[in-house]
BAFI-3210 file (N, C-alpha, C; in Angstrom, 3 decimals, decimal comma, padded with zeros to 6 digits):
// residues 232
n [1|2|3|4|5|6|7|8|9|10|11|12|13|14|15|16|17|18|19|20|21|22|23|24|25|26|27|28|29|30|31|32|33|34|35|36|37|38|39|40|41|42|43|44|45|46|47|48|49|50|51|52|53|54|55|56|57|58|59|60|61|62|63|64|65|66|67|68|69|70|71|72|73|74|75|76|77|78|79|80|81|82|83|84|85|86|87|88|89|90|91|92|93|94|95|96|97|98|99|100|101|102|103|104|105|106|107|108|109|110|111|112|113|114|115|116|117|118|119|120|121|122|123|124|125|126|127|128|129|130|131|132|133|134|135|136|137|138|139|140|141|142|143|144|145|146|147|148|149|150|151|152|153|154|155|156|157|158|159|160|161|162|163|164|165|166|167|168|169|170|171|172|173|174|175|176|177|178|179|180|181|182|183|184|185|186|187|188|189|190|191|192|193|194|195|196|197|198|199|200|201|202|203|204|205|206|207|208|209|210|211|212|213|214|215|216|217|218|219|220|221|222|223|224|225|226|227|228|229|230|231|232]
n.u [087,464|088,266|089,924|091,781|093,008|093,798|095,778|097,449|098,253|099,536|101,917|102,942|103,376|104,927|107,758|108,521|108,540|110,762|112,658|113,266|114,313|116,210|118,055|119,077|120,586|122,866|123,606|124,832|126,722|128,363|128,911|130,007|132,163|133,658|134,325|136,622|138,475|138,938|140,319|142,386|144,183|145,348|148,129|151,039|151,813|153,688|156,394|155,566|152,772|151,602|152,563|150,213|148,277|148,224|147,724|145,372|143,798|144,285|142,762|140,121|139,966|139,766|137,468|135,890|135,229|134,049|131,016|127,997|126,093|125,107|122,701|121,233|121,685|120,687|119,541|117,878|117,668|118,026|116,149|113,822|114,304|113,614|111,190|109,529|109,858|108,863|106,301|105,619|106,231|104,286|101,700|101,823|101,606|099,148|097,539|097,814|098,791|097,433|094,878|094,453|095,639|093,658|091,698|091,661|091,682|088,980|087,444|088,256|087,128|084,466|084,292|084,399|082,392|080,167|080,507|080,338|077,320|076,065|076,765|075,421|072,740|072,715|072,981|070,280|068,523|068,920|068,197|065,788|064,679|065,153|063,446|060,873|060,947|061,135|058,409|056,986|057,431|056,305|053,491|053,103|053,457|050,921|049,495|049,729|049,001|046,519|044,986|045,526|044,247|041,980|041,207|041,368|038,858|036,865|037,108|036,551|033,644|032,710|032,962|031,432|028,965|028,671|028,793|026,312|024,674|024,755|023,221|020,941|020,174|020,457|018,477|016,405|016,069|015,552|013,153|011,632|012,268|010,446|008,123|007,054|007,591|005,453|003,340|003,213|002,158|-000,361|-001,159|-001,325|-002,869|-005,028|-005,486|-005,907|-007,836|-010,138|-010,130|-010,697|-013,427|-014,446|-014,613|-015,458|-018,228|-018,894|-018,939|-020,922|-022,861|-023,226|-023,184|-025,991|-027,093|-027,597|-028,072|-024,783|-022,266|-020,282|-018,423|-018,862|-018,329|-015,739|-014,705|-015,286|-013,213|-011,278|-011,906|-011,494|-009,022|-007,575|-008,710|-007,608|-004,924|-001,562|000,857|000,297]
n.v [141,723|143,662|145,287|143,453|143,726|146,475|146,320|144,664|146,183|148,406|147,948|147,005|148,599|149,992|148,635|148,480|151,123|151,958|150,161|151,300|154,433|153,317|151,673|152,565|154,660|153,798|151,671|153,347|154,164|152,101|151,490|154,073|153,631|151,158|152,022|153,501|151,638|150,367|152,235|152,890|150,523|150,955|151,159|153,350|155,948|157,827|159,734|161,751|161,693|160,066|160,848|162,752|161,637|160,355|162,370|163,253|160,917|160,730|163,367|162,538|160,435|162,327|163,838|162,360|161,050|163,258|163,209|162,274|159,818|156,699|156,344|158,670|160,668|160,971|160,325|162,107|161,064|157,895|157,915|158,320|156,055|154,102|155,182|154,927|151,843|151,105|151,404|149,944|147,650|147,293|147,412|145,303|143,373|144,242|143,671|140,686|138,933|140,025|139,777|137,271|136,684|138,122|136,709|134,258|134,620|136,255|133,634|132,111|133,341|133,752|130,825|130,755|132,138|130,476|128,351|129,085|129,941|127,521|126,270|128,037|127,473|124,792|124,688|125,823|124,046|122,457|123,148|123,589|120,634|119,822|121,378|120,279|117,838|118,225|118,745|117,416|115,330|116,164|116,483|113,633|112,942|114,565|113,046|111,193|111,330|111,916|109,706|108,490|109,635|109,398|106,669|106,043|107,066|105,857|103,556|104,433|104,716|102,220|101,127|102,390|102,022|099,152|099,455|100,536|098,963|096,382|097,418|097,847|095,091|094,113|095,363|095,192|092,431|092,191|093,682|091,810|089,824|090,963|090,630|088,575|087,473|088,935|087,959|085,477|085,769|086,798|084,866|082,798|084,368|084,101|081,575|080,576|082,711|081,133|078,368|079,492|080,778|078,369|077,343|078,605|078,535|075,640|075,838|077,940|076,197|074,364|075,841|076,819|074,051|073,545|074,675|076,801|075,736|076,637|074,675|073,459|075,705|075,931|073,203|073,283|075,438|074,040|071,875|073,758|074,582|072,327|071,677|073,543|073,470|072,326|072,882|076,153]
n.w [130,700|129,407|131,493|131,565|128,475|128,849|130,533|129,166|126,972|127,893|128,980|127,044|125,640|127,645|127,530|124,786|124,489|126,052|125,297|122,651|123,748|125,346|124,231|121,837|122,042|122,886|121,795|119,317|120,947|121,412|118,893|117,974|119,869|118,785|116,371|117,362|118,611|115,922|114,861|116,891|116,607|114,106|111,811|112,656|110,430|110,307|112,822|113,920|113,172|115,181|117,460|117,332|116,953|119,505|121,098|120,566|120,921|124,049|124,706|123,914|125,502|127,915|126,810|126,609|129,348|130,751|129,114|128,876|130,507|128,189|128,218|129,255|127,030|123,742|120,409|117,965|115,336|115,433|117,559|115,249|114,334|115,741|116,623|114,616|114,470|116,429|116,522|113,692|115,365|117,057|115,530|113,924|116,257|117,420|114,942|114,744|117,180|119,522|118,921|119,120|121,763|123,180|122,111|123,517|126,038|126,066|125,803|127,652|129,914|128,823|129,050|132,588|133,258|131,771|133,307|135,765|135,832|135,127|137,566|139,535|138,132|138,673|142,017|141,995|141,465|142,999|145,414|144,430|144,230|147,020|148,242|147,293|147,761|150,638|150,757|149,873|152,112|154,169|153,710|153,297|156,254|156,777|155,994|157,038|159,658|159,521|158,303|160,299|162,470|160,964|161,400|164,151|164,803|163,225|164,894|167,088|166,653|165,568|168,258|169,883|168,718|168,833|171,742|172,431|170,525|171,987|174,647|173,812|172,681|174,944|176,508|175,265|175,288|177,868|178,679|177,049|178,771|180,847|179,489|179,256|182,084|182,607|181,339|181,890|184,354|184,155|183,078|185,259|187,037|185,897|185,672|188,264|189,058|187,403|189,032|191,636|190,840|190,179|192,871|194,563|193,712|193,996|196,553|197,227|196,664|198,151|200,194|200,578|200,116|202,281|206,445|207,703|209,528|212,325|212,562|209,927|208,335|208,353|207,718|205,055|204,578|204,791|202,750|201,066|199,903|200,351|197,198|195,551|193,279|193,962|192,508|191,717]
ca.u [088,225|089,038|091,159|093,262|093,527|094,447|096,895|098,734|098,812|100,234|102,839|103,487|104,074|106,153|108,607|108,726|109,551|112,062|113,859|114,124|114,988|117,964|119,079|118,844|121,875|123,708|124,189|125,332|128,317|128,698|129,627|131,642|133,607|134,117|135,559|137,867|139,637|139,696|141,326|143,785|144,625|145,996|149,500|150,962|152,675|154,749|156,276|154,531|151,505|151,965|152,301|148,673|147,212|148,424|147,285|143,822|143,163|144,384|142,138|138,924|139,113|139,186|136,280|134,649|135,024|132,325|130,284|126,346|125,907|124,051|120,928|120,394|121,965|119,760|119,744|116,590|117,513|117,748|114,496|113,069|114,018|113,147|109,683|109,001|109,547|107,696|104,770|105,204|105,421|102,718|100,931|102,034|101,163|097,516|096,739|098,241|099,354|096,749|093,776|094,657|095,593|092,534|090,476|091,665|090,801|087,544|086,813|088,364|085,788|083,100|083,786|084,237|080,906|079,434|080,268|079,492|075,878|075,790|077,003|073,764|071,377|072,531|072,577|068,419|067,745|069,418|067,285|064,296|064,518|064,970|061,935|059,689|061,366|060,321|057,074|056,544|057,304|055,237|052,723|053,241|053,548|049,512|048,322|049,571|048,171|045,021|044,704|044,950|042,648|039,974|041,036|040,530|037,269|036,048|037,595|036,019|032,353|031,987|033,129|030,700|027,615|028,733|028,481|024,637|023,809|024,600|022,602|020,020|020,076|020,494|017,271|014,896|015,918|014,992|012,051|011,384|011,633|009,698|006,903|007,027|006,610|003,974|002,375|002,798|001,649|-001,782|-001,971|-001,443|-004,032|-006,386|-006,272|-006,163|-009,296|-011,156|-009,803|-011,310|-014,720|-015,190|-014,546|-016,581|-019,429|-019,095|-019,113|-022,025|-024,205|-023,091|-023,783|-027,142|-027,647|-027,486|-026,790|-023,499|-021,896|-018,778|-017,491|-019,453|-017,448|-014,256|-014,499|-015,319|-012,423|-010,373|-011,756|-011,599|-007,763|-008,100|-008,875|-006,098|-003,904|-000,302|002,070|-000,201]
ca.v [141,635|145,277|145,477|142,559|144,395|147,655|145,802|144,393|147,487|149,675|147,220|146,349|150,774|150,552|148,107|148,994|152,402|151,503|149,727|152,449|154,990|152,791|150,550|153,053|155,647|152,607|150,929|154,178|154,473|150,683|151,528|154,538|152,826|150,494|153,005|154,233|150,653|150,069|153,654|152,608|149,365|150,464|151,249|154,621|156,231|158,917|159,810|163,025|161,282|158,745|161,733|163,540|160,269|160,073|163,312|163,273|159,643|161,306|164,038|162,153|160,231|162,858|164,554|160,830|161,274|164,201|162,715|162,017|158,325|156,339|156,250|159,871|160,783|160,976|160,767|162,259|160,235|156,817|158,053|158,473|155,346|153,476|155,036|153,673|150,038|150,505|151,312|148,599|146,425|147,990|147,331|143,939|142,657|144,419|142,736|138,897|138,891|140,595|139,033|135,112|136,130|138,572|135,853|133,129|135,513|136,320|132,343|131,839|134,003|133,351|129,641|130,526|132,648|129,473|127,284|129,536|130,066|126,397|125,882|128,669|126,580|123,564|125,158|126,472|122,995|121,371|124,069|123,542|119,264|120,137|121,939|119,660|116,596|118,647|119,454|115,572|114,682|116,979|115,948|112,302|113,346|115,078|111,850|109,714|111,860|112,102|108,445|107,664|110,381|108,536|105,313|105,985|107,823|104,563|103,049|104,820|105,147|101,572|100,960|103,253|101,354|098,198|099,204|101,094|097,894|095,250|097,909|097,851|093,929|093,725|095,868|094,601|091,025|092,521|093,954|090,475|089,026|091,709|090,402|086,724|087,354|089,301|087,023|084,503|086,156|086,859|083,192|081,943|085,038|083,795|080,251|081,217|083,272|080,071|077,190|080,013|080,948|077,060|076,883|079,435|077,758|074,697|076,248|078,379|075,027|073,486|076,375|076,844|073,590|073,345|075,532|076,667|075,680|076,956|073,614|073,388|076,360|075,236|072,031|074,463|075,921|072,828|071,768|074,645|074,360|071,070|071,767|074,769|072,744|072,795|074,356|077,561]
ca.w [129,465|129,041|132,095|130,559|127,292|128,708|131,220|128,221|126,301|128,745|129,528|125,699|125,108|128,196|127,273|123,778|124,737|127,189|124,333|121,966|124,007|126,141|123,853|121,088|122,663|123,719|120,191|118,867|121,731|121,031|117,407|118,033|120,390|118,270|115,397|117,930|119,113|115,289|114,381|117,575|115,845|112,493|111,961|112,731|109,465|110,986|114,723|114,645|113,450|115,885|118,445|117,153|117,417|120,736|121,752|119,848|122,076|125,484|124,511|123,708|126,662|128,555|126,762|127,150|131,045|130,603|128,113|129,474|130,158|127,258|128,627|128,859|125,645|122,720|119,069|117,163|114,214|116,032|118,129|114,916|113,414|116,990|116,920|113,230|114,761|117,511|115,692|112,858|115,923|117,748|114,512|113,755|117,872|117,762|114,176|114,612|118,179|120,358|118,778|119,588|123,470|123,503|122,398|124,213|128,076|126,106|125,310|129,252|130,909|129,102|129,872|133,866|132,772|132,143|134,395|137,420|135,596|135,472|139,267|139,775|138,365|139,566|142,831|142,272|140,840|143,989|146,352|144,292|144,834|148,373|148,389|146,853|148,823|152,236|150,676|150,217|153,747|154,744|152,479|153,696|157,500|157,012|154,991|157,513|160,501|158,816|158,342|162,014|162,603|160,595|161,883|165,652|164,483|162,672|165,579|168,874|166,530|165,125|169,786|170,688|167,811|169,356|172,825|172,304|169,896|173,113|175,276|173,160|172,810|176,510|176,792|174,305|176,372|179,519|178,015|176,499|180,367|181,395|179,257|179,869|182,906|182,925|180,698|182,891|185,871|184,094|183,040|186,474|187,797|185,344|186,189|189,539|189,104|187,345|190,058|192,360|190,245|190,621|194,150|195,222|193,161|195,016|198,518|197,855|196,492|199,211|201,736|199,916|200,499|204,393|207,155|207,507|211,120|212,750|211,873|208,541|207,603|208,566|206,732|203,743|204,465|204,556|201,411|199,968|200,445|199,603|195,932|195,224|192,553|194,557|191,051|191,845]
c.u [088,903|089,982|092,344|093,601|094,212|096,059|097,972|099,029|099,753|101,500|103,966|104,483|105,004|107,115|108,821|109,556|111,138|113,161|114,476|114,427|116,302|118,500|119,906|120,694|122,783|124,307|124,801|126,679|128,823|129,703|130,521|132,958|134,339|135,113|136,616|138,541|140,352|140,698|143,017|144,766|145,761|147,514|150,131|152,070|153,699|154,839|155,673|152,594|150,977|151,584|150,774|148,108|146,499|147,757|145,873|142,916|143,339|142,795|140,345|138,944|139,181|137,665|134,988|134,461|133,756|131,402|128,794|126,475|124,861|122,545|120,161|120,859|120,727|119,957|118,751|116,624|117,488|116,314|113,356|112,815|113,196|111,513|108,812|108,750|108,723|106,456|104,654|104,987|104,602|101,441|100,337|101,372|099,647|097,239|096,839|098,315|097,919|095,518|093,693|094,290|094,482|091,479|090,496|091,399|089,787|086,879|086,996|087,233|084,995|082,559|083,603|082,910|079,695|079,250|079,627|077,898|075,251|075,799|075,839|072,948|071,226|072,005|071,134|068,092|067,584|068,026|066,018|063,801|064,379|063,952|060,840|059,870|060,678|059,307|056,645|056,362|056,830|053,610|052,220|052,901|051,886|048,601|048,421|048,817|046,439|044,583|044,596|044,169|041,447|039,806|040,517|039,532|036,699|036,071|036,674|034,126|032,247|032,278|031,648|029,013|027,649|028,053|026,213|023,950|023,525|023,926|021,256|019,255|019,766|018,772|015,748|015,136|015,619|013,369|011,133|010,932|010,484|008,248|006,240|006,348|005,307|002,729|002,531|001,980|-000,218|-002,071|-002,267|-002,488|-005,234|-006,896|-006,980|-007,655|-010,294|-011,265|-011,119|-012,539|-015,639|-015,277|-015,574|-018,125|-019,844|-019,177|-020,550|-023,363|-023,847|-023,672|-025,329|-028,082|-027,580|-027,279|-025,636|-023,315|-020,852|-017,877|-018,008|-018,083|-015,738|-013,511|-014,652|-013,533|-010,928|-010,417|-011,356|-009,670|-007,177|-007,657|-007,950|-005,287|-002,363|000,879|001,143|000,380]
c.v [142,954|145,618|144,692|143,069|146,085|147,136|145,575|144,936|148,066|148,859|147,155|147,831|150,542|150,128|148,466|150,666|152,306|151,223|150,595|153,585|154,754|152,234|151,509|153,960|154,734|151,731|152,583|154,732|153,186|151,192|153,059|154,312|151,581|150,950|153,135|153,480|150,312|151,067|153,241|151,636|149,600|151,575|152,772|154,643|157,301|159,271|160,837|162,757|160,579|160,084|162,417|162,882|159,950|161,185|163,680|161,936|160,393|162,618|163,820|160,955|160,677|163,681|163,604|160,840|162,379|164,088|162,093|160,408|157,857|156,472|157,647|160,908|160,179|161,195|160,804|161,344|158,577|156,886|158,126|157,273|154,305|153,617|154,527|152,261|150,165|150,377|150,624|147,745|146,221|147,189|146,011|142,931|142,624|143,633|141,091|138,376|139,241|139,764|137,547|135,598|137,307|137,432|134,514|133,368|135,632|134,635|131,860|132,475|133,728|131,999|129,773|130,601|131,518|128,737|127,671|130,023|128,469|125,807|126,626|127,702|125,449|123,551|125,506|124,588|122,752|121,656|123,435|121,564|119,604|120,345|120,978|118,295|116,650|118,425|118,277|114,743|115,166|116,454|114,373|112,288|113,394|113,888|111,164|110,299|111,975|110,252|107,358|108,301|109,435|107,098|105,151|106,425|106,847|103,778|103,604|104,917|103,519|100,785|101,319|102,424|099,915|098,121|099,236|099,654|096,982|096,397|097,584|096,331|093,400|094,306|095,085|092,689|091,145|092,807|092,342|089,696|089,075|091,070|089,477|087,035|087,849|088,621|086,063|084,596|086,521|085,698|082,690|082,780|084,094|082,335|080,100|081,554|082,341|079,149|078,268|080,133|079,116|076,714|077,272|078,500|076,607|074,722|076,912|077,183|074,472|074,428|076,689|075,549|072,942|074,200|075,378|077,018|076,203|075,577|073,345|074,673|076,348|074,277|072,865|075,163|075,149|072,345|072,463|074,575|073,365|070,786|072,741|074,003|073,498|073,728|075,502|078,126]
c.w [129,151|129,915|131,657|129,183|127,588|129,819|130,590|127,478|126,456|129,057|128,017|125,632|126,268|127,605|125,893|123,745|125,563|126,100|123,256|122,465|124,808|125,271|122,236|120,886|122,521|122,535|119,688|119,604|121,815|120,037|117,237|118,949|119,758|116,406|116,611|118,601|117,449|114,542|115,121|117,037|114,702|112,802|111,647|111,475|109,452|112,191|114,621|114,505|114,256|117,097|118,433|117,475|119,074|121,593|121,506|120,882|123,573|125,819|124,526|124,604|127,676|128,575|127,190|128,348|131,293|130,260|128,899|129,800|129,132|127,303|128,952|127,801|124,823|121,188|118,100|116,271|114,584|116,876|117,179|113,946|114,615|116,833|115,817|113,592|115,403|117,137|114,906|114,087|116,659|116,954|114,220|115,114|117,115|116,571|114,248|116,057|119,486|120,258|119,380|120,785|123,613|123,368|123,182|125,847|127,568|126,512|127,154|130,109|130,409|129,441|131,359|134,113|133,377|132,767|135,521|136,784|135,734|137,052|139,842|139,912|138,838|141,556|143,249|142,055|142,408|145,257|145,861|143,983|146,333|148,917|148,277|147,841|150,094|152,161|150,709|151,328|154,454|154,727|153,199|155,295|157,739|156,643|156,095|158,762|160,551|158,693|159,605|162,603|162,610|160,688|163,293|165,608|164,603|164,061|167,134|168,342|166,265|167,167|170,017|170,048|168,659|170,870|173,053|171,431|171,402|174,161|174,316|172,981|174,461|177,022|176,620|175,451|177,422|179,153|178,195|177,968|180,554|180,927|179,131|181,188|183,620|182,513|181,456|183,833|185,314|183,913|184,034|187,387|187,141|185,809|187,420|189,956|188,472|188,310|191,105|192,532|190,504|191,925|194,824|194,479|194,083|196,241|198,196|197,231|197,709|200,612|201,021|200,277|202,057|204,827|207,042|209,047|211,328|212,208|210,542|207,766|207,860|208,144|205,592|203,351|203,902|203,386|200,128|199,453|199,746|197,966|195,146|194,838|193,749|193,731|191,720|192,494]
res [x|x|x|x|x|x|x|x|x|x|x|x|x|x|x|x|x|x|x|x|x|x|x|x|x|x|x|x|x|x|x|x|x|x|x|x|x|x|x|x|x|x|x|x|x|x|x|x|x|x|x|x|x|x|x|x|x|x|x|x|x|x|x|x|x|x|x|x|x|x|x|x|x|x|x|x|x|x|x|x|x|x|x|x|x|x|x|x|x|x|x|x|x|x|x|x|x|x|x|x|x|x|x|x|x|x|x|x|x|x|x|x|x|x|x|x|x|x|x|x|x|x|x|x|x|x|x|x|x|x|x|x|x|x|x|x|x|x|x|x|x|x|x|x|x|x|x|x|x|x|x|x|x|x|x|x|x|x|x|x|x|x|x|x|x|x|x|x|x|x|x|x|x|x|x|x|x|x|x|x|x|x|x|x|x|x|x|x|x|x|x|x|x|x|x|x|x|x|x|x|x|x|x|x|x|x|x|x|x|x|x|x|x|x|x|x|x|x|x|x|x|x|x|x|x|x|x|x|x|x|x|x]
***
């Protein structure tokens, strides 16, 4: 704002000056050239005045052929009425004039002001959605990683319970065989060992009561044989 107020200062004093010192000279050889077409004008009242006339004009424009050009000619009393205006209108600008178009570049910048403070924050907002957006899919990315984590977990442990349960099932049923048939195998000793306990009984009443011959014990043998239930 201050370079635009001293910009249009310095510009205002030039031109202002400019005008009263050129235009200033320049109206004042205006208006005596304009006495001296209407002096030429008016009607001569005697030939010798007629002749002075004539020789007073020859005269003054030759002295006019020497004469400074307007513009560097000077006349204190026009410079001093010149610098009176300039300063009423010096005066007149800065109080009525200056203020409006000073405040209408202040009211302009401090709107650009605002807007580019607004284009800022829109700018941080924009950044700081951005941010949080990433931070979400990020966010989302770890949840969902994490959730197949603890799915193939659940997944390779309730495998792994399954497999050790059907081992375990498979066992205890082997087991289970295992003890069938062992229980069997003593039932069928035991009967075994009574069919037997009776056999023997009946061979030794029988060899008790008689010798026992090579063929006596051979028929023994046969019977004995004999009597051995066949399932056994």
């Amino acid at each position: 704002m201050s370079y635009f107020r001293n910009t249009m200062t310095t510009s205002l004093l030039g031109m202002l000056l400019v005008g009263c010192f050129v235009l200033s000279p320049a109206k004042a050889t205006y208006a005596a050239a304009d006495e001296q077409a209407a002096a030429e004008h008016e009607e001569p009242v005697a030939g010798e005045n007629h002749d002075d006339k004539a020789d007073a004009h020859i005269e003054h424009d030759a002295h006019a052929d020497h004469e400074l050009p307007p513009i560097l000619s000077a006349n204190p009393g026009s410079a001093v009425v010149n610098l009176t205006i300039f300063l009423l209108t010096f005066a007149l600008l800065a109080k009525f004039v200056w203020p409006v178009i000073l405040g209408g570049l202040q009211a302009r910048e401090e709107k650009i002001a605002s807007d580019l403070r607004q284009a800022e924050q829109s700018r941080e907002e924009a950044l700081k959605s951005q941010s949080e957006y990433e931070a979400k899919l990020s966010e989302a990315a770890t949840e969902a990683q994490t959730v197949l984590a603890d799915a193939r977990r659940d997944a390779e442990t309730s495998a792994a319970k399954i497999v050790d349960e059907a081992k375990a099932d498979a066992k205890r049923q082997g087991d289970r065989a295992l003890a069938d048939i062992e229980t069997a195998k003593k039932v069928a000793l035991a009967e075994i060992a009574d069919q037997t306990s009776g056999i023997a009984i009946s061979v030794a009443k029988q060899v008790v009561g008689r010798e026992i011959k090579a063929d006596d014990h051979a028929d023994l043998i046969s019977k004995a044989l004999k009597q051995v239930p066949g399932d056994s």
